[in-house]
ROGU-280885 format. One record per residue: x, y, z of N, C-alpha, C, O in turn; residue number from 1. Coordinates in steps of 0.2 Angstrom, whole numbers. Layout:
<nodes>
{n.x: X&n.y: Y&n.z: Z&ca.x: X&ca.y: Y&ca.z: Z&c.x: X&c.y: Y&c.z: Z&o.x: X&o.y: Y&o.z: Z&seq: NUM}
...
</nodes>
This chain:
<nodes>
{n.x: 11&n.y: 548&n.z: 523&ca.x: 11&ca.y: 546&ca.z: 516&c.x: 14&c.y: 552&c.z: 511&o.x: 17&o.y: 551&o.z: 506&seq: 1}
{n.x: 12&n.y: 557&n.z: 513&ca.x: 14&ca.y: 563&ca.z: 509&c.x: 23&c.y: 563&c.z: 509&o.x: 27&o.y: 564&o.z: 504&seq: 2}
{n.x: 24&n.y: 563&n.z: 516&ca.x: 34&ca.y: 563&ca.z: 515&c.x: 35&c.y: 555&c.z: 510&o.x: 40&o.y: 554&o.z: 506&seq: 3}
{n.x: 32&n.y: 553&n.z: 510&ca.x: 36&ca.y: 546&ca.z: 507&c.x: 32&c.y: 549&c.z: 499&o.x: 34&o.y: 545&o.z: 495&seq: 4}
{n.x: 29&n.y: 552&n.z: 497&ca.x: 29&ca.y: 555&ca.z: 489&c.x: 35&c.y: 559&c.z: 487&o.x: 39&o.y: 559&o.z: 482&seq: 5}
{n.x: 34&n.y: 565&n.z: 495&ca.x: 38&ca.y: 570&ca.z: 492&c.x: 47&c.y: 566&c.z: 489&o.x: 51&o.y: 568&o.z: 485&seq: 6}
{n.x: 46&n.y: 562&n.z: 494&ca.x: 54&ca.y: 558&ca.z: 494&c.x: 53&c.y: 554&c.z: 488&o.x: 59&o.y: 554&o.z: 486&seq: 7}
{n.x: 49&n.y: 552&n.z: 485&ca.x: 50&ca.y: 548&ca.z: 479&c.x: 51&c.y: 553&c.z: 473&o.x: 55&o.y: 552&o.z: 468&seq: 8}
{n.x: 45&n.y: 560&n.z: 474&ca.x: 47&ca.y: 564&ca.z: 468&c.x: 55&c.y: 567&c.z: 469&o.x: 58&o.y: 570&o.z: 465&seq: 9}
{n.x: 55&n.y: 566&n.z: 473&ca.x: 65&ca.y: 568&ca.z: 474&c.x: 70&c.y: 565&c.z: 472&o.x: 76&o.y: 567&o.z: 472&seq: 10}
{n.x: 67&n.y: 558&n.z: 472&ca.x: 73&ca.y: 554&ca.z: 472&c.x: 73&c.y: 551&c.z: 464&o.x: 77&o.y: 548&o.z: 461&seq: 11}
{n.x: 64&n.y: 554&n.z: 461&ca.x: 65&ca.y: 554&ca.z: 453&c.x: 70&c.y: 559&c.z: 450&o.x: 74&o.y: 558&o.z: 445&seq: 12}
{n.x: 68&n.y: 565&n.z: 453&ca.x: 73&ca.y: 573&ca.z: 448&c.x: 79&c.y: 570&c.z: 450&o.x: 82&o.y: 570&o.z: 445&seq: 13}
{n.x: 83&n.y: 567&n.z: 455&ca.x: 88&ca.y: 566&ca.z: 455&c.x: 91&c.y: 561&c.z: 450&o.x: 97&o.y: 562&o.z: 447&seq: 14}
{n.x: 88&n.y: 557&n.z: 450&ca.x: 92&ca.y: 553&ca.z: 446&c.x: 89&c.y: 551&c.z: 436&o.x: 91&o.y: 547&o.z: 432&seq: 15}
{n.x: 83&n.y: 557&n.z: 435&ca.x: 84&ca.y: 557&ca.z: 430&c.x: 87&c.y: 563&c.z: 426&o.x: 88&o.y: 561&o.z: 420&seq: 16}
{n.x: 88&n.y: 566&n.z: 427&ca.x: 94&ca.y: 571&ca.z: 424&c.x: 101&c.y: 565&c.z: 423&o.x: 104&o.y: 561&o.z: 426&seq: 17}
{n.x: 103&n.y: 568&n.z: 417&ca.x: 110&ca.y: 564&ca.z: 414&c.x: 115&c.y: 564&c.z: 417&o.x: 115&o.y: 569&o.z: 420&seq: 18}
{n.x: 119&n.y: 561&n.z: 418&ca.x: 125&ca.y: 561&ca.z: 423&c.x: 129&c.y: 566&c.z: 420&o.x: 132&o.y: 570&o.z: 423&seq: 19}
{n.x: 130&n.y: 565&n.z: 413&ca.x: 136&ca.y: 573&ca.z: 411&c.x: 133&c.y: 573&c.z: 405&o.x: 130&o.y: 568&o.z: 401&seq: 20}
{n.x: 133&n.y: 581&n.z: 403&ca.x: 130&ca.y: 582&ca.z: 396&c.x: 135&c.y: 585&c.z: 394&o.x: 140&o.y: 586&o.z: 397&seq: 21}
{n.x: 133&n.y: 587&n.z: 384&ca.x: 139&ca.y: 588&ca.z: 380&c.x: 146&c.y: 587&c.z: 382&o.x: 146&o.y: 582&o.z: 386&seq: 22}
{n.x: 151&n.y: 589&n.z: 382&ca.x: 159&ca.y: 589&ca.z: 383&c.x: 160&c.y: 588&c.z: 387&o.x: 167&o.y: 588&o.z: 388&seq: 23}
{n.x: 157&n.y: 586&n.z: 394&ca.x: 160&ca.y: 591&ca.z: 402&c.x: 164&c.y: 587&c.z: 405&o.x: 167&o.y: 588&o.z: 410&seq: 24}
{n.x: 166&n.y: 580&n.z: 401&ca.x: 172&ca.y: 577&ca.z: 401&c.x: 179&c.y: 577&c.z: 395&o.x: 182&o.y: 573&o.z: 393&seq: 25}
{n.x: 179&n.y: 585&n.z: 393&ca.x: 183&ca.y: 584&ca.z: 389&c.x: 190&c.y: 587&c.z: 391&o.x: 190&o.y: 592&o.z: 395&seq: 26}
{n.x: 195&n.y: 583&n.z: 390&ca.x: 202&ca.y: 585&ca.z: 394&c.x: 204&c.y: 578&c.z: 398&o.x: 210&o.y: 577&o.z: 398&seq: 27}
{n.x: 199&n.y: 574&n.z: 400&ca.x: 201&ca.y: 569&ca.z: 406&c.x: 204&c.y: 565&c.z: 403&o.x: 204&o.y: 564&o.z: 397&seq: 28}
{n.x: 209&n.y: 560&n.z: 406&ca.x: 213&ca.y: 554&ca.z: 404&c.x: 209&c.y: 550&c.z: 403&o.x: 205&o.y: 550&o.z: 408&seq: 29}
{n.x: 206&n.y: 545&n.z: 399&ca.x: 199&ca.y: 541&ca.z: 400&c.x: 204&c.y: 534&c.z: 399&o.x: 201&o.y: 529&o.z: 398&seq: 30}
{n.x: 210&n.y: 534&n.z: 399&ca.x: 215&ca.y: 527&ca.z: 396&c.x: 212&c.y: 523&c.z: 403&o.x: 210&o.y: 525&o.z: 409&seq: 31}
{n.x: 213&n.y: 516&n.z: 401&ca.x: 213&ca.y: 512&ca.z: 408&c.x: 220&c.y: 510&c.z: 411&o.x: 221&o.y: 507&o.z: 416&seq: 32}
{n.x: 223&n.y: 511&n.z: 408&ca.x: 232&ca.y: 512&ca.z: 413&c.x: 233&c.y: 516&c.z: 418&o.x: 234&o.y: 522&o.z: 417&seq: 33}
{n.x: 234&n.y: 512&n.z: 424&ca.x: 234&ca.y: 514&ca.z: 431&c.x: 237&c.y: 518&c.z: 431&o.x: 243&o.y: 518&o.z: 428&seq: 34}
{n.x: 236&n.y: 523&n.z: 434&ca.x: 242&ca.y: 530&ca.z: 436&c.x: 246&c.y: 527&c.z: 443&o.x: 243&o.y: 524&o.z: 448&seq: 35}
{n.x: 255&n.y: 529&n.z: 441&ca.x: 259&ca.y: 526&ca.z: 446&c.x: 258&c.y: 531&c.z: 452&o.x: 258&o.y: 537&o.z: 452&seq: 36}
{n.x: 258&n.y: 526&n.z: 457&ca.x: 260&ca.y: 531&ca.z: 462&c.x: 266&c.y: 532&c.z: 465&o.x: 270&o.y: 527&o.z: 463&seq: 37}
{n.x: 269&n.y: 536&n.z: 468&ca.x: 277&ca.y: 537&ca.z: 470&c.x: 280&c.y: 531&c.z: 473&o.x: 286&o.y: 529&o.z: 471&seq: 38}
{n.x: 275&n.y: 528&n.z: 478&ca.x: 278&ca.y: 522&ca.z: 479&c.x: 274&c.y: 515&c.z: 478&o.x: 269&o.y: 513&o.z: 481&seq: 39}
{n.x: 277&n.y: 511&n.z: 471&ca.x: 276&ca.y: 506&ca.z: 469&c.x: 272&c.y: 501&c.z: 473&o.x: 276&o.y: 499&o.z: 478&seq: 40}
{n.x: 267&n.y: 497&n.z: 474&ca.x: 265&ca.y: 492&ca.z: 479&c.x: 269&c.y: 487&c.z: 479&o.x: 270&o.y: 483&o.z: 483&seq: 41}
{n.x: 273&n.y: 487&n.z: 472&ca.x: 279&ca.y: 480&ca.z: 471&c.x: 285&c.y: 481&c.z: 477&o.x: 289&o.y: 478&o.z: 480&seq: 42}
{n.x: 283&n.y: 488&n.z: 477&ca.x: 291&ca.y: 490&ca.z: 481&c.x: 291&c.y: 493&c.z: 487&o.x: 295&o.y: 495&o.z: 491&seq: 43}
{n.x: 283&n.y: 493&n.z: 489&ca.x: 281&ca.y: 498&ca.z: 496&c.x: 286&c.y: 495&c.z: 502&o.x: 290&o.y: 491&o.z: 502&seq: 44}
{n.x: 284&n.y: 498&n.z: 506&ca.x: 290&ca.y: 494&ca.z: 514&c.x: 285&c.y: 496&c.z: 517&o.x: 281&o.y: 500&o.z: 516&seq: 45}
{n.x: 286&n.y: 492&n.z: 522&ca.x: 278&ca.y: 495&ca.z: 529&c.x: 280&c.y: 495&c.z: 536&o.x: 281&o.y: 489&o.z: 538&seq: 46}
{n.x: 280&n.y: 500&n.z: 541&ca.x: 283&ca.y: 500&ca.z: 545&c.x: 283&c.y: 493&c.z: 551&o.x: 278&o.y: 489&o.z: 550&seq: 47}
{n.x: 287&n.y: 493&n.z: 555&ca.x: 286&ca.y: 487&ca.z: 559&c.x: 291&c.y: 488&c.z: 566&o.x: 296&o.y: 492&o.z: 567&seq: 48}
{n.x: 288&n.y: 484&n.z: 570&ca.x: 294&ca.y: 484&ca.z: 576&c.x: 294&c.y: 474&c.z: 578&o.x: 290&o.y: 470&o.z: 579&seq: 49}
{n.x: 299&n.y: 473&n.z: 579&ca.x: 302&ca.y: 468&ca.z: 579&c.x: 300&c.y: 465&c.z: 587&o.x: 301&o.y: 469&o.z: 591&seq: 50}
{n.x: 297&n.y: 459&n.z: 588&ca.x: 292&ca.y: 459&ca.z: 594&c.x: 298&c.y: 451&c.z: 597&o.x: 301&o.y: 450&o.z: 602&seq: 51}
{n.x: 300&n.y: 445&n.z: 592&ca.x: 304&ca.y: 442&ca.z: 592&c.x: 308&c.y: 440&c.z: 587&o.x: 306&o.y: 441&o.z: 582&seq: 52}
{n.x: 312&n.y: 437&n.z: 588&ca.x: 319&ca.y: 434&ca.z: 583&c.x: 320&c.y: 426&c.z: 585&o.x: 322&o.y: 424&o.z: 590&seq: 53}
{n.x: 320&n.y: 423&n.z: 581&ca.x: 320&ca.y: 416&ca.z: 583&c.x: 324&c.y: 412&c.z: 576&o.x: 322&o.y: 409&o.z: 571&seq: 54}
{n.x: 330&n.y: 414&n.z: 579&ca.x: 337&ca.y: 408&ca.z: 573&c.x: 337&c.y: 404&c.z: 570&o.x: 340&o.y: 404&o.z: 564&seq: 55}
{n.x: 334&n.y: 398&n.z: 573&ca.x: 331&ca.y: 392&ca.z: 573&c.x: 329&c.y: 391&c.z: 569&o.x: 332&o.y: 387&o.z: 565&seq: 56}
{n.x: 323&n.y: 394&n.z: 568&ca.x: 318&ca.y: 393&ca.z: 565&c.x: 316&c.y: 397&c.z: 559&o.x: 311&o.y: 396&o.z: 555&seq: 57}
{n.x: 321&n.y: 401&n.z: 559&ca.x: 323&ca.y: 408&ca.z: 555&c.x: 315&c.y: 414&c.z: 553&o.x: 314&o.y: 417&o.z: 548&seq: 58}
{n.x: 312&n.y: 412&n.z: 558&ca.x: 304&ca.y: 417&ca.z: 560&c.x: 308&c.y: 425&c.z: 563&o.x: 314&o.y: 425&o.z: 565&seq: 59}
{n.x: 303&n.y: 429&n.z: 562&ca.x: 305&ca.y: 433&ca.z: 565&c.x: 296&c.y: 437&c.z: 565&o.x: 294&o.y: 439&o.z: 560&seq: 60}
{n.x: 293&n.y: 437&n.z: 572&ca.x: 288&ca.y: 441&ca.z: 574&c.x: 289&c.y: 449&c.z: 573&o.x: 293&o.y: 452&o.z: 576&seq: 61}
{n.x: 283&n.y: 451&n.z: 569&ca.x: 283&ca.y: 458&ca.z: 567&c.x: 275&c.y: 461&c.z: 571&o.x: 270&o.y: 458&o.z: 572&seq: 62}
{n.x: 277&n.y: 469&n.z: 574&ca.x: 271&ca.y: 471&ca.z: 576&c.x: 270&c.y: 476&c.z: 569&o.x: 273&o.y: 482&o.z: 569&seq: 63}
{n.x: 267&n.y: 474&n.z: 565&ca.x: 268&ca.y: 479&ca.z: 557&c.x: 262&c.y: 483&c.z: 557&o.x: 257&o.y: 482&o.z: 562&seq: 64}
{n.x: 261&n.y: 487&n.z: 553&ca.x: 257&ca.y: 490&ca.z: 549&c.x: 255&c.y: 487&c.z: 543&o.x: 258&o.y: 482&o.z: 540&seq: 65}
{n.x: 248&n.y: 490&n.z: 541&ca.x: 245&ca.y: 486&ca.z: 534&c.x: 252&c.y: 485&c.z: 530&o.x: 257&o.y: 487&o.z: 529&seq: 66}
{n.x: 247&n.y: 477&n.z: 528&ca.x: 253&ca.y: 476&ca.z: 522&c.x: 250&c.y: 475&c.z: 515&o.x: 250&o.y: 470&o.z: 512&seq: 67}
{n.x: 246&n.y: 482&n.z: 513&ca.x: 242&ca.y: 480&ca.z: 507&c.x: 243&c.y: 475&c.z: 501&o.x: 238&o.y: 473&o.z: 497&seq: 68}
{n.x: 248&n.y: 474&n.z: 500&ca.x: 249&ca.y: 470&ca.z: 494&c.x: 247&c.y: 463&c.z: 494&o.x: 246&o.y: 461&o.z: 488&seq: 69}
{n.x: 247&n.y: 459&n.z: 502&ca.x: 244&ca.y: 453&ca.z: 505&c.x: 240&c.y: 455&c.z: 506&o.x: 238&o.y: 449&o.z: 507&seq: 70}
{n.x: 235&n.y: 458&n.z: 508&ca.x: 228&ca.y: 460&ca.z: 511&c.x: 228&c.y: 460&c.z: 519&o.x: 223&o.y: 457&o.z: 523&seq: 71}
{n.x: 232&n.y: 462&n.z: 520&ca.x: 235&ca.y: 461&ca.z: 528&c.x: 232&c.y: 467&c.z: 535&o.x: 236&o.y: 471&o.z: 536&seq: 72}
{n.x: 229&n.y: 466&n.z: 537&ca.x: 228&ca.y: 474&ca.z: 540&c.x: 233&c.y: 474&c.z: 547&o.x: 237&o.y: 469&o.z: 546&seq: 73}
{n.x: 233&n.y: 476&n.z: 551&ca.x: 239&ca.y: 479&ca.z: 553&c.x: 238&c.y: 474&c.z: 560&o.x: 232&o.y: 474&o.z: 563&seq: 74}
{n.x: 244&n.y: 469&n.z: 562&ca.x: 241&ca.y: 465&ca.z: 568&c.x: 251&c.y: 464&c.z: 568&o.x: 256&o.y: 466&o.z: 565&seq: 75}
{n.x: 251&n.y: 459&n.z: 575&ca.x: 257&ca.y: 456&ca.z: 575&c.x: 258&c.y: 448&c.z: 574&o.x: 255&o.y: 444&o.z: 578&seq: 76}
{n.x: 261&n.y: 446&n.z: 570&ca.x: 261&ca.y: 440&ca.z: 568&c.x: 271&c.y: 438&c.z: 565&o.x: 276&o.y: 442&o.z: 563&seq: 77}
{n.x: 271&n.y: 432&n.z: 567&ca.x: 278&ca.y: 428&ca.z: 564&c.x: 277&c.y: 427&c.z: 557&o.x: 271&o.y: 425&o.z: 554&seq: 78}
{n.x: 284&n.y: 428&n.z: 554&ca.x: 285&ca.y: 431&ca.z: 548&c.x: 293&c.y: 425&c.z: 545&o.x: 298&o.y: 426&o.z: 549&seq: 79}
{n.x: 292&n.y: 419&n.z: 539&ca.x: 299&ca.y: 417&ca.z: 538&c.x: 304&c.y: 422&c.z: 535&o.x: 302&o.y: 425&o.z: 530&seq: 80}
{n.x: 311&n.y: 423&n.z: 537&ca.x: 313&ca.y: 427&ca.z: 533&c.x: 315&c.y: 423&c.z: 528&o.x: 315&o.y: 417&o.z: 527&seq: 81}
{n.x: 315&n.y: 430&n.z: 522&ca.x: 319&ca.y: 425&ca.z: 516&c.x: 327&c.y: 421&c.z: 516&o.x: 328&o.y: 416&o.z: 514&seq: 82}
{n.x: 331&n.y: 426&n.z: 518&ca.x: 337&ca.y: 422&ca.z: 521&c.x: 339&c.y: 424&c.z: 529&o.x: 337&o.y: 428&o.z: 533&seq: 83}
{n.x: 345&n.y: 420&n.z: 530&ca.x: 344&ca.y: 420&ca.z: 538&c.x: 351&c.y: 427&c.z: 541&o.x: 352&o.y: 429&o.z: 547&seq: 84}
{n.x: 353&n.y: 430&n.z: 534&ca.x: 355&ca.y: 436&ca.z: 535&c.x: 350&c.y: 443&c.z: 539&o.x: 352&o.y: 448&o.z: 542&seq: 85}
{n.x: 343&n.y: 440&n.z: 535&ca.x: 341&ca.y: 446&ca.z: 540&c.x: 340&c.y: 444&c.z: 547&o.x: 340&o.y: 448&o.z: 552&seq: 86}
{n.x: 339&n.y: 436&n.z: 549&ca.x: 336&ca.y: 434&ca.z: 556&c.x: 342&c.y: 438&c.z: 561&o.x: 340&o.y: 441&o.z: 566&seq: 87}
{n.x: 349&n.y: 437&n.z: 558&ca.x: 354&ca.y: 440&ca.z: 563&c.x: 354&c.y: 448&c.z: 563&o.x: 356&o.y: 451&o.z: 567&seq: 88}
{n.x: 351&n.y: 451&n.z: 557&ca.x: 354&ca.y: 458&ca.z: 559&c.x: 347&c.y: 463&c.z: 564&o.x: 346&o.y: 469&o.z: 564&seq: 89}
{n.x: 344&n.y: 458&n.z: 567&ca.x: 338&ca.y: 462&ca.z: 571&c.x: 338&c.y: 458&c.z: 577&o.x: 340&o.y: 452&o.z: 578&seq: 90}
{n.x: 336&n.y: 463&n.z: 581&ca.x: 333&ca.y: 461&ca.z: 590&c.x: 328&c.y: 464&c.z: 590&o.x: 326&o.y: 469&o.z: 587&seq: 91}
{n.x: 324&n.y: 460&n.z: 595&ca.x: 317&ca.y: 464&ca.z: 599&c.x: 319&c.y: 470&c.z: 600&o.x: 324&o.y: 472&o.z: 602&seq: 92}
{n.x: 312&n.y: 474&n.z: 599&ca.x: 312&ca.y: 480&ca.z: 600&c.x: 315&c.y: 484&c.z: 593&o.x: 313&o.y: 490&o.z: 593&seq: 93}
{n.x: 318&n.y: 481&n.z: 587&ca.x: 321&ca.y: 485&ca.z: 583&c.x: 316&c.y: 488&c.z: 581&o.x: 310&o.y: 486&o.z: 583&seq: 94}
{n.x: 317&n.y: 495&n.z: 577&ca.x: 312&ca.y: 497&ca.z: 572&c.x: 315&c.y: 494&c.z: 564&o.x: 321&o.y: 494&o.z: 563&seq: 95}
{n.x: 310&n.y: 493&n.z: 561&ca.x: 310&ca.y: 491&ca.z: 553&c.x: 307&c.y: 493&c.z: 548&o.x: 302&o.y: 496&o.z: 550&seq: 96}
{n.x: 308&n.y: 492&n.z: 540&ca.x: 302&ca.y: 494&ca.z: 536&c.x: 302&c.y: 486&c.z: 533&o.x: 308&o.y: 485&o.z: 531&seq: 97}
{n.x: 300&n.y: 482&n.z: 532&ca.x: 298&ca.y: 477&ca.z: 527&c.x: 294&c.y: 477&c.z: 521&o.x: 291&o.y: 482&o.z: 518&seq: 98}
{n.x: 294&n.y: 472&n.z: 520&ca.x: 291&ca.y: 471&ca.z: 513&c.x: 290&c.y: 463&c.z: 514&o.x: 295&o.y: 459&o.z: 516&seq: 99}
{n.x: 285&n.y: 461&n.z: 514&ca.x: 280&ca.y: 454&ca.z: 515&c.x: 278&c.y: 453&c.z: 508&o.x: 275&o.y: 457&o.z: 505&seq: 100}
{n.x: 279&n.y: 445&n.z: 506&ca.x: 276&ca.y: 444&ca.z: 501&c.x: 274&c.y: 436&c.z: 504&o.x: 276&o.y: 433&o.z: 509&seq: 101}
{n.x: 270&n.y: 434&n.z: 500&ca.x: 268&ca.y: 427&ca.z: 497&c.x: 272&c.y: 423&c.z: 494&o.x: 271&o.y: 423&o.z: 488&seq: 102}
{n.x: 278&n.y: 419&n.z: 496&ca.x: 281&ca.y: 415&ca.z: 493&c.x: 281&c.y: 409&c.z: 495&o.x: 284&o.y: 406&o.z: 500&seq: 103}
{n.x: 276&n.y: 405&n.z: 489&ca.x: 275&ca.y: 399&ca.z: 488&c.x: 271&c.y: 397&c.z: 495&o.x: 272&o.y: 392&o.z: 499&seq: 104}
{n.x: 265&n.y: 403&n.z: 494&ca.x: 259&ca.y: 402&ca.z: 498&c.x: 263&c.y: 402&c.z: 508&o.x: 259&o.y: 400&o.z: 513&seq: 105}
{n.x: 268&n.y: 403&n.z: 509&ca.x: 271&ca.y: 406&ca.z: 514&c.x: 272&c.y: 414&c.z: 514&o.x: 274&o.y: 417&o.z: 509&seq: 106}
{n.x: 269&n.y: 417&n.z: 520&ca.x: 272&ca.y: 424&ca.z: 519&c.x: 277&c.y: 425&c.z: 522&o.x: 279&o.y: 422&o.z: 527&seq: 107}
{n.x: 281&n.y: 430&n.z: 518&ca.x: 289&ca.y: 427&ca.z: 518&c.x: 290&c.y: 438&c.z: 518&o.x: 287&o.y: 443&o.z: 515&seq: 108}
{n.x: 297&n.y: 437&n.z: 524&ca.x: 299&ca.y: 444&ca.z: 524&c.x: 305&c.y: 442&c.z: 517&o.x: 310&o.y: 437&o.z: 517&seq: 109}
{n.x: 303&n.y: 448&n.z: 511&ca.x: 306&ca.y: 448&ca.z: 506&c.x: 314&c.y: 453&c.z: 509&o.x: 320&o.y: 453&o.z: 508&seq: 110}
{n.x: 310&n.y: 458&n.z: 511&ca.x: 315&ca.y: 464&ca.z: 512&c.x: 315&c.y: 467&c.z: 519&o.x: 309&o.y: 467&o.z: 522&seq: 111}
{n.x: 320&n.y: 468&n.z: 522&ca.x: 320&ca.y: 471&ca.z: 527&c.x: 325&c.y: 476&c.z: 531&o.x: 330&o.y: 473&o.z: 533&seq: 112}
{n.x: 324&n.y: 482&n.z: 531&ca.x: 328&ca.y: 487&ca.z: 533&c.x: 327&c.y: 489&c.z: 540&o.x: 322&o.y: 490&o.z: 542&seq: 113}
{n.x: 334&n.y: 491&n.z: 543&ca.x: 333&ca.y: 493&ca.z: 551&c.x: 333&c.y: 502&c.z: 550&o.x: 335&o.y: 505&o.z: 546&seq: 114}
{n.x: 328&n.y: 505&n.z: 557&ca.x: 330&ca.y: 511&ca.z: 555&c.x: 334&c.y: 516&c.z: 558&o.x: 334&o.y: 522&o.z: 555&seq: 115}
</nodes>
């Protein structure tokens, strides 16, 4: 019973004291505009390695990394390309960077560069 007091008068001083007093935020950016980061998530590319290529169908299976911008974590899935110029320029096995997007509720390789 006594720890479970002392733990409550503890867990009183902690949280009644002010979270910041007089100034001690003065200097900070407080704007709500996002600070950019060097690489854009409109324009991020995300590593991948090309697992298959299928013409046809103009799919192309990626073993990727997160694709933050879809909420994607990092797994291997077929991907439509956007045009069938990238389906010819990759083979299995390539390394790549893409850019996956949502087009038109399909995720759709927007960009794709070999490395």
């Amino acid at each position: 019973m006594k720890k479970l007091i002392v733990a409550s008068a503890a867990f009183a001083v902690v949280f009644a004291a002010p979270a910041f007093a007089g100034d001690d935020m003065a200097g900070m950016n407080m704007s709500t505009k996002p600070v950019a980061s060097k690489t854009s998530s409109k324009t991020a590319l995300t590593d991948a390695e090309v697992k298959k290529v299928d013409p046809e169908t103009g799919m192309v299976t990626l073993k990727h990394g997160a694709l933050e911008n879809v909420g994607m974590p990092p797994m291997t899935m077929a991907f439509k390309a956007n045009d069938a110029a990238m389906v010819k320029q990759v083979k299995e096995g390539d390394k790549v960077k893409v850019r996956v997007e949502n087009v038109d509720g399909t995720l759709t390789i927007v960009k794709l560069e070999k490395h």
